[in-house]
C-alpha positions as CSV (number, residue, x, y, z in Angstrom):
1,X,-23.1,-3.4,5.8
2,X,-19.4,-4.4,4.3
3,X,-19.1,-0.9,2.1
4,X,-15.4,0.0,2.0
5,X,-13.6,-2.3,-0.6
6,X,-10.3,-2.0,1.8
7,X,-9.4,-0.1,4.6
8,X,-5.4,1.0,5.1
9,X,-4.0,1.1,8.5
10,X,-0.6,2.3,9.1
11,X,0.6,-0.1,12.2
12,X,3.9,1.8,11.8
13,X,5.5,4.6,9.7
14,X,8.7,3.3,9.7
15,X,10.8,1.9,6.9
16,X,14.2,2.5,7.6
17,X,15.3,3.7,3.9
18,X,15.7,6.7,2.2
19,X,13.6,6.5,-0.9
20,X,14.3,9.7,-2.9
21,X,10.7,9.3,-4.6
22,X,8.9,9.5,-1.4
23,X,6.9,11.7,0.9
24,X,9.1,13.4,3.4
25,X,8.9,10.6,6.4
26,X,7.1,11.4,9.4
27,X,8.4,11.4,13.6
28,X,8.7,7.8,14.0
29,X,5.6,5.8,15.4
30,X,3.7,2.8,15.8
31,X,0.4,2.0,17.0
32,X,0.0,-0.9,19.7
33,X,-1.8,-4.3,19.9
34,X,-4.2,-2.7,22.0
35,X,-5.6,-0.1,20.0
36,X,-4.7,-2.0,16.4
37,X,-7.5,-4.4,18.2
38,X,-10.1,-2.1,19.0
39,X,-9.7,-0.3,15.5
40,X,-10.4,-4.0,14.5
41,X,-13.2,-4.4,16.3
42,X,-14.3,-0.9,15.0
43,X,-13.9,-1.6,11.4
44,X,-14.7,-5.1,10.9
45,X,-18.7,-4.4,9.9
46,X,-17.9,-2.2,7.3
47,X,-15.0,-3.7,5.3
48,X,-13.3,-7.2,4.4
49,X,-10.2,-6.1,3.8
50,X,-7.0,-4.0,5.4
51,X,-3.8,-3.1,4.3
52,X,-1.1,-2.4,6.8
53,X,0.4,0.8,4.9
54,X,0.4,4.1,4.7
55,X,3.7,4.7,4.8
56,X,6.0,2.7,6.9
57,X,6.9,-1.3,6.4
58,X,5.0,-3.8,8.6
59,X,7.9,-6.2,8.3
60,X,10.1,-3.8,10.5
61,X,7.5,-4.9,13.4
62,X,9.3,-7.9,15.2
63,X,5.2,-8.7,16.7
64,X,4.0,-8.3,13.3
65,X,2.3,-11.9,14.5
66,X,0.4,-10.7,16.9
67,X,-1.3,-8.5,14.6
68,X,-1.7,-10.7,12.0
69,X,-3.6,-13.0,15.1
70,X,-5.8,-9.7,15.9
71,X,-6.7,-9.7,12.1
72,X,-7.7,-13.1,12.6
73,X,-9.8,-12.8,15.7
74,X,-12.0,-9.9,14.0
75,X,-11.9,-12.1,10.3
76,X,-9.9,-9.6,8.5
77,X,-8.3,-10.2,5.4
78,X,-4.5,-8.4,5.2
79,X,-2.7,-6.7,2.3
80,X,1.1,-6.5,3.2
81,X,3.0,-3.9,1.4
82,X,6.7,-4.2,1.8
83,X,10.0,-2.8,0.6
84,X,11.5,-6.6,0.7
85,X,14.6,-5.0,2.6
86,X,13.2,-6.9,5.7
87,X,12.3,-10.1,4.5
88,X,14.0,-12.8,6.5
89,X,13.1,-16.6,6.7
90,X,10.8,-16.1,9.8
91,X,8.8,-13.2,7.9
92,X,8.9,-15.5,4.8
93,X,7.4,-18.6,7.1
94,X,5.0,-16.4,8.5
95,X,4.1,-14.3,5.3
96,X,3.1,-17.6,3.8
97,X,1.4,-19.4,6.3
98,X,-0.8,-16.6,8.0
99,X,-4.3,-17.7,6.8
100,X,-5.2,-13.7,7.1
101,X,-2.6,-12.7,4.1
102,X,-4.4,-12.0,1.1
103,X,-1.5,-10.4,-1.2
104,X,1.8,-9.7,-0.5
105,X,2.7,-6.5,-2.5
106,X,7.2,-6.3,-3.1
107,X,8.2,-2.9,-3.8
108,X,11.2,-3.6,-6.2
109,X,11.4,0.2,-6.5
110,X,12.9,1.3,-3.3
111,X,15.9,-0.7,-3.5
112,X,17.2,1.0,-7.1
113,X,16.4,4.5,-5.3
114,X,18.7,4.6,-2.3
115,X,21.1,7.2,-1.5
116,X,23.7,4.2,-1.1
117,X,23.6,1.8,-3.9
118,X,21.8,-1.4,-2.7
119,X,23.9,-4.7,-3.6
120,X,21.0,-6.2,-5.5
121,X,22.1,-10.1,-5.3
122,X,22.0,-9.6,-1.4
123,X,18.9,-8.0,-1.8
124,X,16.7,-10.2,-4.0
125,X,18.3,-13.5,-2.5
126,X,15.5,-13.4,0.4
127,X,13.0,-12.6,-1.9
128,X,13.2,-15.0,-4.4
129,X,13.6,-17.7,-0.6
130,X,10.0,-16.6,-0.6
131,X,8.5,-16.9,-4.1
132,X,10.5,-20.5,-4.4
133,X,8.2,-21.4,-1.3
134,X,5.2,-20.1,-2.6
135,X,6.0,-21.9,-5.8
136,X,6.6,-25.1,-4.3
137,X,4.0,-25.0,-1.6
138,X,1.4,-24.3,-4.4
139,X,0.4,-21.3,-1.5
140,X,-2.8,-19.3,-2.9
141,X,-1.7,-16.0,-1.9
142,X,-0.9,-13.5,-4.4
143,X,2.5,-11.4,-4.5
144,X,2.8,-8.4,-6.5
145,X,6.7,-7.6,-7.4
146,X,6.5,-3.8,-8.1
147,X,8.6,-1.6,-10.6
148,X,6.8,1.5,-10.3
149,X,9.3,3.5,-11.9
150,X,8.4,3.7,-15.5
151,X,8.2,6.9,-17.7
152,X,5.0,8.6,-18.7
153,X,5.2,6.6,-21.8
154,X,5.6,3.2,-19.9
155,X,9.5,3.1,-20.6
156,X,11.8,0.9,-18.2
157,X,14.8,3.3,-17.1
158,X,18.1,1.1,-17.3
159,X,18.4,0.4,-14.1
160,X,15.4,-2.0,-14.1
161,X,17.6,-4.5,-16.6
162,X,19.8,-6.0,-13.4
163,X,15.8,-7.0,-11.8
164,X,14.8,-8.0,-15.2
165,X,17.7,-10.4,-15.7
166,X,17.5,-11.7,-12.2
167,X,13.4,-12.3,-12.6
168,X,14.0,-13.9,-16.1
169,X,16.5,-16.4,-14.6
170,X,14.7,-17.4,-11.9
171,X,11.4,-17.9,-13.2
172,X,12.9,-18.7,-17.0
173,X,10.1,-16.5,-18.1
174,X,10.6,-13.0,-20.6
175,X,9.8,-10.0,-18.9
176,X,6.4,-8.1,-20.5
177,X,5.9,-5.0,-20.1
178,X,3.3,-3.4,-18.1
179,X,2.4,-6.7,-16.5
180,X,4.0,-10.3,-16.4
181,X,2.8,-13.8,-15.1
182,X,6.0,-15.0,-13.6
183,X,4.6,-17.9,-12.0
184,X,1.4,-19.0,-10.4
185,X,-0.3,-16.4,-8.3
186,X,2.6,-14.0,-8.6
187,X,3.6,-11.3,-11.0
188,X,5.7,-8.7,-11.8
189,X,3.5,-5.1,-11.7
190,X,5.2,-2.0,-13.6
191,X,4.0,1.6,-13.8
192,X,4.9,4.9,-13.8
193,X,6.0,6.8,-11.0
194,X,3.0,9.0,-9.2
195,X,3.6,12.1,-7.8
196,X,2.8,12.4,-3.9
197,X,0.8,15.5,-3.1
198,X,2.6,18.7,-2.3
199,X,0.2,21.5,-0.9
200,X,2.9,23.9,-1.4
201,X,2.4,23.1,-5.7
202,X,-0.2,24.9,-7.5
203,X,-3.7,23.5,-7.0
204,X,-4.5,20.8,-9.9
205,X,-8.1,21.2,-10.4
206,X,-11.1,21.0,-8.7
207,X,-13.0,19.0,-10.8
208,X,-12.4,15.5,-10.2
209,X,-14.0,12.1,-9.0
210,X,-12.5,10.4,-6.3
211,X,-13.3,7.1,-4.0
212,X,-11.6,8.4,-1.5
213,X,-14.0,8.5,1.7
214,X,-16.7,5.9,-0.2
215,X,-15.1,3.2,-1.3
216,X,-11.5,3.8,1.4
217,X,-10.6,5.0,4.2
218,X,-7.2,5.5,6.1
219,X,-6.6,5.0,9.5
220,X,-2.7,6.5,10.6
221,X,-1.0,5.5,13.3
222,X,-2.6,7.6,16.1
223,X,-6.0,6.7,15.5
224,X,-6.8,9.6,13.1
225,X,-9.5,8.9,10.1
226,X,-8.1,10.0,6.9
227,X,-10.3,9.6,3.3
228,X,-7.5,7.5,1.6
229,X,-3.6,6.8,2.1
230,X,-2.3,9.7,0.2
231,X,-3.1,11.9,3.2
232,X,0.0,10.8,5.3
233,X,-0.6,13.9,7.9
234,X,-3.9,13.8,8.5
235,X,-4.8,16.9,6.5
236,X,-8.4,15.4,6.2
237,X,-8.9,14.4,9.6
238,X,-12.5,12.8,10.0
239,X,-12.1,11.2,13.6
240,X,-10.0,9.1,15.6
241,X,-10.9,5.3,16.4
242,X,-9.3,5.3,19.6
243,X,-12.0,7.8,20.8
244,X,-14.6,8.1,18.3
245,X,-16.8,4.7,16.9
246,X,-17.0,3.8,13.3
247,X,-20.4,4.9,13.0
248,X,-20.0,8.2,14.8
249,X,-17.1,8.8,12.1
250,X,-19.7,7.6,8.9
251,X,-22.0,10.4,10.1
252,X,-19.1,13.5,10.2
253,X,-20.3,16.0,8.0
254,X,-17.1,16.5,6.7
255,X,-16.9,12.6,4.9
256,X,-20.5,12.9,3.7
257,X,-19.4,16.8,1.8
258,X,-16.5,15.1,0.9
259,X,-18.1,12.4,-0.5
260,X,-20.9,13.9,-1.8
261,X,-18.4,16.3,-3.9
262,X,-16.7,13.8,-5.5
263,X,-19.9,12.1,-7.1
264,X,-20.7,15.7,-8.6
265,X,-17.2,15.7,-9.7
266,X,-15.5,18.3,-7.1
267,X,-12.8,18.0,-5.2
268,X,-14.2,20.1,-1.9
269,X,-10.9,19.8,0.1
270,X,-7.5,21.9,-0.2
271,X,-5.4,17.9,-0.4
272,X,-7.7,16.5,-3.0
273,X,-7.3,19.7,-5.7
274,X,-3.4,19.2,-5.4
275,X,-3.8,15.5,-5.9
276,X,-3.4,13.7,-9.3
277,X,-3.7,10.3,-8.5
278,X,-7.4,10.4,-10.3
279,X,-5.9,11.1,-13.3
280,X,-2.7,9.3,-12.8
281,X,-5.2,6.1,-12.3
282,X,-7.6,7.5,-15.2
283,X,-4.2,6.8,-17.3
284,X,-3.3,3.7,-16.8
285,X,-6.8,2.4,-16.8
286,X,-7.0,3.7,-20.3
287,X,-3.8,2.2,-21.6
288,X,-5.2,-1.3,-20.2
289,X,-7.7,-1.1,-22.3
């Protein structure tokens, strides 16, 4: 029955920062223990695996806990996405030691892209708290650092050298990239930037393949179905879990056009032909190989 290779659920949409790469931000909002439970309950037969992110930082939740202990009860596996801005010795404690964590994902990123300059030293000192513990606890947990900020030809800009130095030191390890094994489990992930989808841009293409709908789903922070976590507004709005049940959601004729489309190669709504993350993806997966 387990069909979706990870879920995304967007607990909260707020981050606090001002990234100047990202979407515009949305009214700020959280969903409640109550309803992140029965969405649980909803999608635990058809996936494995959730990621608390849409947009927003789970960290910024001071319960963040007690969902973490919902995850648990409904044997979830959790993908934590994170700015790092928030990490604290409690988070770090409770990051590590959560059986539900499966990988902690650090976006570097935002703190080089604020409108005030972030002290970095004050930054990464709480960060690198938590990788020394997962170091010395030998914790099996992945954590992905994240320097998404590369040109289209893989270049570093040079305000990546100040992370670069501070990584090198601390893990007395050279810096590779696209990819480097800093330590055991945990690694330092760098790309290009990807462009977030602007309806008000002239449409992409409509030919295009897509797991959006088959393989993920979104669920924001009012309930609403979404085919992946690039549609932030519910553009592509396929149900709501707070009134609707997973399998009444599976049967929507929208996600089964939708889905169908893309294995003919079409992109069938207005959000999918001004997306490029298909071929932003086709891209890298070309230059790994």
């Amino acid at each position: 029955m387990k069909f979706f290779q990870k879920i995304f659920i967007e607990i909260t949409n707020f981050c606090g920062l001002s990234c100047s790469f990202c979407t515009p931000q949305k009214a700020k909002d959280s969903m409640n223990l109550a309803d992140f439970d029965r969405i649980c309950a909803e999608i635990s037969p058809f996936t494995h695996l959730c990621a608390l992110h849409i947009l927003g930082d789970p960290l910024t939740l001071d319960n963040l806990d007690s969902y973490l202990k919902i995850a648990i009860s409904h044997n979830l596996k959790i993908d934590i996405t994170t700015s790092g801005f928030y990490c604290n010795n409690e988070k770090t404690n409770l990051l590590l030691q959560s059986p539900c964590i499966h990988q902690i994902n650090i976006s570097l990123t935002s703190a080089l892209y604020q409108k005030r300059q972030t002290n970095l030293e004050f930054y990464l000192k709480p960060i690198f708290t938590l990788l020394s513990q997962h170091q010395q606890s030998k914790n099996e947990k992945f954590i992905n650092l994240r320097l998404w900020n590369l040109t289209k030809y893989f270049t570093p800009p040079p305000q990546n050298t100040t992370i670069y130095k501070a990584l090198q030191e601390f893990f007395k390890t050279p810096i590779t990239t696209p990819r480097t094994r800093l330590a055991y489990k945990i690694h330092l992930l760098e790309q290009p930037f990807f462009e977030w989808v602007n309806l008000d841009s002239k449409p992409i293409t409509q030919q295009r393949f897509c797991y959006g709908g088959s393989k993920q789903l979104g669920i924001l922070c009012n309930g609403d179905v979404v085919p992946c976590c690039f549609d932030t507004k519910g553009e592509i709005k396929l149900g709501n879990l707070l009134t609707d049940s997973m399998a009444t959601i599976l049967e929507n004729p929208r996600l089964k056009r939708l889905v169908a489309g893309f294995k003919e190669g079409i992109a069938l709504e207005n959000l999918c032909c001004h997306c490029n993350y298909p071929s932003y993806l086709a891209t890298l997966n070309h230059l790994a190989t």
